[in-house]
N, C-alpha and C positions, 0 to 999 in steps of 0.2 A: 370512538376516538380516544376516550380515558384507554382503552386496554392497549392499544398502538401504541401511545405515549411511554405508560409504562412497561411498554418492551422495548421501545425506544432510549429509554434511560437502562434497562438492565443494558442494552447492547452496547453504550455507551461506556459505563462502569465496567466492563468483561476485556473492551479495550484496551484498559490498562494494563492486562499480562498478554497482548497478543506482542509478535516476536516485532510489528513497527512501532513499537513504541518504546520498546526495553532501551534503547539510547537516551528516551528523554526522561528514564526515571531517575537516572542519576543527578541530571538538572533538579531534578522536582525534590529531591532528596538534599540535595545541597542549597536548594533556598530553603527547606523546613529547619535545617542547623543555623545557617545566616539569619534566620527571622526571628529564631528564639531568644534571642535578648533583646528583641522591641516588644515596648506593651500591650499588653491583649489587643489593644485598640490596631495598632498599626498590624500587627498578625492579621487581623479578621480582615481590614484593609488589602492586605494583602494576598490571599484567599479568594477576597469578590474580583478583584483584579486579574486573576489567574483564571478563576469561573468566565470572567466577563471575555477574555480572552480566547479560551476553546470555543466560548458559545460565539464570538464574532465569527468565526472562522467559517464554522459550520451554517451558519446564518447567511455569510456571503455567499457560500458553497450549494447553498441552498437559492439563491437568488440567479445564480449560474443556469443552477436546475432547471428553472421557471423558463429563462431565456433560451434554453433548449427543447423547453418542452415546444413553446412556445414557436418556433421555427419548423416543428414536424417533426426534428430529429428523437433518436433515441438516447438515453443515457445510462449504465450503468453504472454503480459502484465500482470504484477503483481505476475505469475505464481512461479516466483522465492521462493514467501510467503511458497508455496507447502514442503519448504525440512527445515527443525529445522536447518541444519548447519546454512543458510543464516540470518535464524532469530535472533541464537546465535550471528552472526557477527554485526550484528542492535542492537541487547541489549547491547551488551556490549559498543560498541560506546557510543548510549545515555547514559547507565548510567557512564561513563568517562567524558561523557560533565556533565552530572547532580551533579560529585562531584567535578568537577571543578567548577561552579557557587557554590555553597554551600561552596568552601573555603577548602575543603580537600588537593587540592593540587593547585597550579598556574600554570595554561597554557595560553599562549597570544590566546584566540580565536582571538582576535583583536590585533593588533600593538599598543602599547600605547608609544612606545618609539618616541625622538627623534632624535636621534644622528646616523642619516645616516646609516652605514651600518648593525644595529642591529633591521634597520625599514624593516625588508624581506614581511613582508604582509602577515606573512603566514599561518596568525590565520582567514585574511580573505580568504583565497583559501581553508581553512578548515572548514568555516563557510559554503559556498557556496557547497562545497562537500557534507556534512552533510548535507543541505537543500536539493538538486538533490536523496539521498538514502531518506529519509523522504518521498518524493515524488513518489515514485516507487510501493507504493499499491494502489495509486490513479486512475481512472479511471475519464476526465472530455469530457466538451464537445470541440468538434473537435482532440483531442489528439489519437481517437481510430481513425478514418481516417488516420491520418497522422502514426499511430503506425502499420496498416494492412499494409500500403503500404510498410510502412520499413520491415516488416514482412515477405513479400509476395515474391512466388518464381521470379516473375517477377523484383525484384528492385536488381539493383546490388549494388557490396559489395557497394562503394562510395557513393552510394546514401543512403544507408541504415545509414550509418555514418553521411553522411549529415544532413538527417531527424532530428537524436537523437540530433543531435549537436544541432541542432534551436531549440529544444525543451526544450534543458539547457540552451539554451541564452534567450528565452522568461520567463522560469521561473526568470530569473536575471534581466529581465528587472525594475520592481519596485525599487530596492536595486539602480540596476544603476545609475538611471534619480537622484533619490536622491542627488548622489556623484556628478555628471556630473550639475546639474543646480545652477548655480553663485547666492549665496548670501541665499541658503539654511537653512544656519546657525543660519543666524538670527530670522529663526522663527522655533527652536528647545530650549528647555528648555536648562537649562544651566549643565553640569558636575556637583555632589553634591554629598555627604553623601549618598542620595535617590537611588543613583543607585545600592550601594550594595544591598540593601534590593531589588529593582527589579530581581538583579542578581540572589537571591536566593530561591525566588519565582519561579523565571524562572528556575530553580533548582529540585524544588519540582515538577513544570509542567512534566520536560524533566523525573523524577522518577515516574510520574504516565503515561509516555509514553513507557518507560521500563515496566514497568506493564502490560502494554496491548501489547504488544510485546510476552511476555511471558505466559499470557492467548493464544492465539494461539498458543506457544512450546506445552503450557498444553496437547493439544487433539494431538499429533505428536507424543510423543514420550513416553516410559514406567514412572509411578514415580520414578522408582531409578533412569533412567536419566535424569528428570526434578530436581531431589533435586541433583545429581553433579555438575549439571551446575549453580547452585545457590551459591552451594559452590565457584563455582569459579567465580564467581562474588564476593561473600565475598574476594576473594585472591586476584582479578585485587581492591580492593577497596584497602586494605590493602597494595600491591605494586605502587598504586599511590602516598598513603601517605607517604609511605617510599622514595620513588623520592622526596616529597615535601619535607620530614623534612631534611631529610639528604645530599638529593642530588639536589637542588635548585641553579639555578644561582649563588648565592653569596657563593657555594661550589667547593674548590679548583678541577680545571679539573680533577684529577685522580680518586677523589673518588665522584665525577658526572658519571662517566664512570665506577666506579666501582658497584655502587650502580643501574644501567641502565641496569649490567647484571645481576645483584642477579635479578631485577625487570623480565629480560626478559624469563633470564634461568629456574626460580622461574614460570612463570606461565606459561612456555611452560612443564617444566616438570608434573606440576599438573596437564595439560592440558591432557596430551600422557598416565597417568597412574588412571585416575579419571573418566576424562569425556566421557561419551559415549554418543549414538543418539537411543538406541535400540528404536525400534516403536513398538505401540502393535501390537498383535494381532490381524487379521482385523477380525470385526462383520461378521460373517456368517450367522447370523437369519436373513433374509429378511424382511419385512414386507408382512402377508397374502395379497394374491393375488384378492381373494373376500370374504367378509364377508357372509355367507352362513345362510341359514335357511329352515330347512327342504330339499325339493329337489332345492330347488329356490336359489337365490342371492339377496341380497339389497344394495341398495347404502346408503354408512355410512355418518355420514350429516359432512359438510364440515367445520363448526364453532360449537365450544365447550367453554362453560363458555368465550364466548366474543371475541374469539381469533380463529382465523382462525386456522382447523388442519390441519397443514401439516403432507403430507407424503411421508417419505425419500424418493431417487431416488431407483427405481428399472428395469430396461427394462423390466423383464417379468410383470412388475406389468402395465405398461406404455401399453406394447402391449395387457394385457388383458380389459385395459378398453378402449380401442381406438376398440379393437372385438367388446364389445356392444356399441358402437357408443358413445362415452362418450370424450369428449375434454379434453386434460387434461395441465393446466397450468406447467409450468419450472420454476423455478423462481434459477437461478443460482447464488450461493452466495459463498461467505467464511467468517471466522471470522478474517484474517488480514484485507479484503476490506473495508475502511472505507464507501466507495462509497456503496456500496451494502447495506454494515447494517443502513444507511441512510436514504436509499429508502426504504426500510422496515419498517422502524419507520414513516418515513413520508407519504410515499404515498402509502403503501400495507396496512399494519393494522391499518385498519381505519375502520369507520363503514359505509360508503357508500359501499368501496370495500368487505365489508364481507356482505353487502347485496348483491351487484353484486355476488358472487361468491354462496350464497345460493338461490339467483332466479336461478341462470344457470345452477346448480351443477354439473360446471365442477370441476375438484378434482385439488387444490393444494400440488404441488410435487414438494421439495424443493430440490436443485443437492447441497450438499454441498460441495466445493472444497478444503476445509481448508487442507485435507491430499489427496498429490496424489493420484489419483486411473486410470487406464487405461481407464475404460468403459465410465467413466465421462469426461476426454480429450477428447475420440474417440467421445462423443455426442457433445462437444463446437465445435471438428471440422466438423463434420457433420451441425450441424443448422448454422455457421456461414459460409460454402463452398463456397457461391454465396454472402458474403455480403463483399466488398471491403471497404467498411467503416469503421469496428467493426474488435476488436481482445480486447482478454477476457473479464471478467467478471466486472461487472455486465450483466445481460442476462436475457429477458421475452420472454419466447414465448408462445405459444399455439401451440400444435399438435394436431392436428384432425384426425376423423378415416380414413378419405381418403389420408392423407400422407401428406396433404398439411400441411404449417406450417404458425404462425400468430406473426413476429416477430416485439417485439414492440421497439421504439427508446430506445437510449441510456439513455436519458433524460426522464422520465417520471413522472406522474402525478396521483392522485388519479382519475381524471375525466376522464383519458385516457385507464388507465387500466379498469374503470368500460366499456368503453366505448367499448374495446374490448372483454370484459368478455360478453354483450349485445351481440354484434354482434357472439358470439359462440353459444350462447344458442339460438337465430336465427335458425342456420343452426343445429343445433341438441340439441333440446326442450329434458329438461331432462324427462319429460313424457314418451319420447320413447325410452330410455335406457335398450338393452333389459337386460333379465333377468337370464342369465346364454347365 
């Protein structure tokens, strides 16, 4: 359990440069300037609030865990991405943070006050929370280790809790040490003019992360329901403003409180009579199973104008070519995974790898997971059954016609994958692919 833990904290702390997170370091970076002219005390304050913050997240997220385990279902890492409610709950946050930096309305992400009882911290327990949800499409290294175990039917509830908790406190660790080490101050720039303009940069970032939030709603759910929930982001903009103009601190309690439920009532109603999740229609055309000619079959060539062709997941299409002995690559992705679309750009489509994959011509077959589907679940838990390390996606494998499977780390590499792509076309030369 000690050795889980502390891979659970490295995976935690590695976090911090994976590409869901890079929006909220500018947050994190701009409370570490805003803090250094409060006293050590009110810093360190500040710090445990920010800690306390990831690690609720990941604690609650972990108690989610339990209530799934608990039902039968399965649960993966990241998995959560799979259903437009959750992702809805993620836009509309960032873009809340995003008009608040931009000056629409005033929220203390940070404490600026100082006058004792109005210093709650609780702009950093909100910062810290926000950054732990940022984090949660992220797949890094050591984090799937530590995320199977919590995962797995063997880890009980407490431990399961435990896992997640170190995994919010490792993400905190950076923010922390910051707050916690004597005489920090002195070598941070100083409070200025400068910082609004950072603020609202970091503004524009957090609205091009709503963005991309919302490209994966895109492929989820029908156009009429992607353009309601727009609108109602246009309503949650418009009732922040209205909080700020009218209902703002220096607004007499009553109509703070009045104006809190025009805001609340206001976008729960729009919410109950506007906004829907319909999903389409699911694709029913498969892709052909073999490209034919004459009485015969061929193998379709696997790179096309420069670009490797992928072809969608299909099991029947999977088991017809593993029949004539034919390897066929997995390459498990989505388009919330920042992690996955990563390693695609860096170390799949490449021109070493799309020569490997044309000397071998094993067939790249991409599993998209961006929208639930059963058959695609039931294959992540089938190839991942025997690996106690790994729990979801990102995912490479090779299946061969003998059933055995070629799965490759979590962490990979252009040289690696060629490396595997050799060793398949080894054991079954595409020369002898038979022919029907």
């Amino acid at each position: 359990m000690l050795a889980i833990l502390a891979v659970a904290l490295a995976g935690g702390l590695i976090l911090n440069i994976m590409p869901c997170v890079l929006p909220v370091l500018a947050l994190k970076a701009f409370s570490v300037v805003e803090h250094a002219r409060h006293d050590a005390s009110k810093r360190r304050m500040h710090g445990i609030a920010y800690t306390m913050g990831t690690m609720s997240l990941f604690i609650a997220l972990a108690i989610v865990v339990l209530v799934i385990k608990a039902s039968g279902k399965k649960f993966g890492w990241g998995m959560q991405f799979q259903h437009p409610e959750f992702i809805a709950v993620m836009t509309c946050i960032v873009f809340a943070f995003a008009l608040n930096a931009l000056g629409v309305f005033e929220l203390a992400i940070s404490s600026n006050r100082e006058d004792g009882d109005e210093d709650k911290f609780w702009g950093s327990f909100g910062n810290g929370l926000f950054a732990a949800l940022m984090s949660t499409p992220c797949s890094a290294p050591f984090l799937g280790t530590a995320v199977a175990f919590a995962l797995g039917a063997e880890a009980a509830p407490y431990q399961t809790v435990l896992v997640f908790a170190t995994i919010g406190f490792g993400l905190a660790i950076p923010y922390l040490m910051l707050t916690l080490i004597p005489g920090v101050s002195r070598f941070l720039p100083k409070p200025g003019a400068w910082m609004e303009t950072v603020k609202q940069v970091m503004g524009f970032l957090l609205l091009a992360t709503a963005v991309w939030l919302m490209r994966t709603m895109l492929l989820q759910v029908t156009p009429d329901s992607m353009a309601s929930f727009m609108f109602f982001l246009v309503a949650l903009g418009f009732a922040l403003w209205l909080g700020g103009r009218f209902g703002g601190v220096a607004a007499p309690p009553f109509r703070r409180w009045l104006i809190r439920g025009v805001q609340v009532g206001g976008l729960a109603a729009f919410g109950y009579f506007f906004v829907s999740f319909a999903k389409p229609e699911a694709l029913t055309a498969g892709p052909a199973i073999l490209a034919t000619t004459g009485g015969g079959t061929k193998t379709e060539p696997v790179v096309k104008d420069g670009h490797l062709l992928w072809t969608p997941y299909n099991k029947d299409r999977l088991a017809a070519e593993n029949a004539r002995h034919r390897p066929v690559f997995l390459d498990f992705t989505a388009n919330w995974c920042a992690s996955c679309q990563t390693n695609d750009k860096a170390f799949i489509e490449t021109d070493v790898v799309r020569g490997a994959f044309e000397r071998s011509g094993v067939l790249p077959m991409k599993v998209d997971m961006t929208v639930q589907d059963d058959d695609m679940d039931a294959m992540v838990e089938d190839v991942l059954k025997n690996e106690k390390g790994r729990s979801g996606i990102p995912i490479y494998v090779i299946i061969y016609p003998d059933g055995s499977r070629d799965l490759l780390p979590l962490v990979i590499t252009s040289a690696m994958v060629t490396e595997h792509l050799d060793s398949a076309a080894k054991k079954y030369p595409a020369e002898k692919f038979a022919s029907n």
